[in-house]
C-alpha positions in Angstrom: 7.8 -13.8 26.6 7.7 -16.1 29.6 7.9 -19.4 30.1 4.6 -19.2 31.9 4.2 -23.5 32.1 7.6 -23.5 33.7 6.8 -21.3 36.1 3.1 -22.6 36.7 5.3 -25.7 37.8 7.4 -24.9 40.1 4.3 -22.7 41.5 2.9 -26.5 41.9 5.6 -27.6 43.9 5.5 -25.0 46.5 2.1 -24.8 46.6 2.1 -28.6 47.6 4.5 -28.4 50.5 2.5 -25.1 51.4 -0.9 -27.3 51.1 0.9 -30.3 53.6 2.5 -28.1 56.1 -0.1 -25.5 56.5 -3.3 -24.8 57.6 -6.1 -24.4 55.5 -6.9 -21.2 55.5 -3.2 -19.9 55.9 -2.6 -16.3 54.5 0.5 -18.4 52.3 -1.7 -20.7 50.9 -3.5 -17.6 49.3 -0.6 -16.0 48.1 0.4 -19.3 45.9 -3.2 -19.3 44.6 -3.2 -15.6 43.6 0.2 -16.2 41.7 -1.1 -19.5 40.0 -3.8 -17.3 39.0 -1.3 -14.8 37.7 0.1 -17.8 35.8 -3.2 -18.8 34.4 -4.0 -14.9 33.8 -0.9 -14.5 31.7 -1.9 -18.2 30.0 -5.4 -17.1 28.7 -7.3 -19.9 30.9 -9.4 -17.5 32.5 -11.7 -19.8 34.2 -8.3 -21.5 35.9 -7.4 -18.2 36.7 -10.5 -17.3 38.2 -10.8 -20.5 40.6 -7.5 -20.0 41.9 -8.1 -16.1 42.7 -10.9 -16.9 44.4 -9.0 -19.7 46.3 -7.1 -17.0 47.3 -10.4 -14.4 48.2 -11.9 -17.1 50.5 -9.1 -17.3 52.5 -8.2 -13.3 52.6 -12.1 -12.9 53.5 -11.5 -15.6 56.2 -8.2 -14.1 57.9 -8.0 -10.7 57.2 -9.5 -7.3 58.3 -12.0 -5.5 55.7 -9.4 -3.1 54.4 -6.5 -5.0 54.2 -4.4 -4.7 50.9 -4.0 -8.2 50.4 -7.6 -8.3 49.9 -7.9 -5.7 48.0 -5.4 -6.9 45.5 -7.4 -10.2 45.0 -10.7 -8.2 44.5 -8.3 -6.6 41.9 -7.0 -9.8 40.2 -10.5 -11.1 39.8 -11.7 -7.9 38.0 -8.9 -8.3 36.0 -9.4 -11.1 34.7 -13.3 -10.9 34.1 -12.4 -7.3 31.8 -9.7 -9.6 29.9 -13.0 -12.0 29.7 -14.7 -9.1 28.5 -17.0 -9.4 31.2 -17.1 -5.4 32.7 -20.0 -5.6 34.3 -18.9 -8.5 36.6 -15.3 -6.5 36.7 -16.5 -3.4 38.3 -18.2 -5.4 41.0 -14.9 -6.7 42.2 -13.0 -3.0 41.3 -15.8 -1.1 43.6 
């Protein structure tokens, strides 16, 4: 499969020069978080995977309108991960 630790690196990097060039609540900055959460998603650390996700929520809640896709794709990758927790409960809050 993937090198996932390879990528999660380089991930790192850019999400450095993203974090010292941009502002803090920069749609960007929540992209990187959502992919590092991929990362950690694809990893099995779930509770990584989950902080960076919602990284990436806070800042979509912050900067976007209600129904943007962006944001619904986080409320995705969080549900995602708490049914690979085999948490559903807490999954169909963020799928609804």
């Amino acid at each position: 499969m993937g090198d996932y630790s390879k990528a999660l690196e380089f991930y790192d990097k850019a999400l450095k020069i993203e974090e010292k060039t941009l502002p803090p609540n920069h749609p960007s900055l929540a992209i990187s978080y959502n992919n590092i959460g991929l990362m950690y998603d694809n990893m099995r650390d779930y509770s990584k995977a989950l902080e960076f996700h919602d990284k990436a929520l806070k800042i979509y809640e912050k900067t976007l309108p209600p129904n943007h896709p962006s944001l619904a794709t986080s409320y995705n990758n969080i549900g995602l991960v708490y049914g690979r927790m085999g948490d559903y409960s807490k999954a169909l809050e963020f799928y609804n």
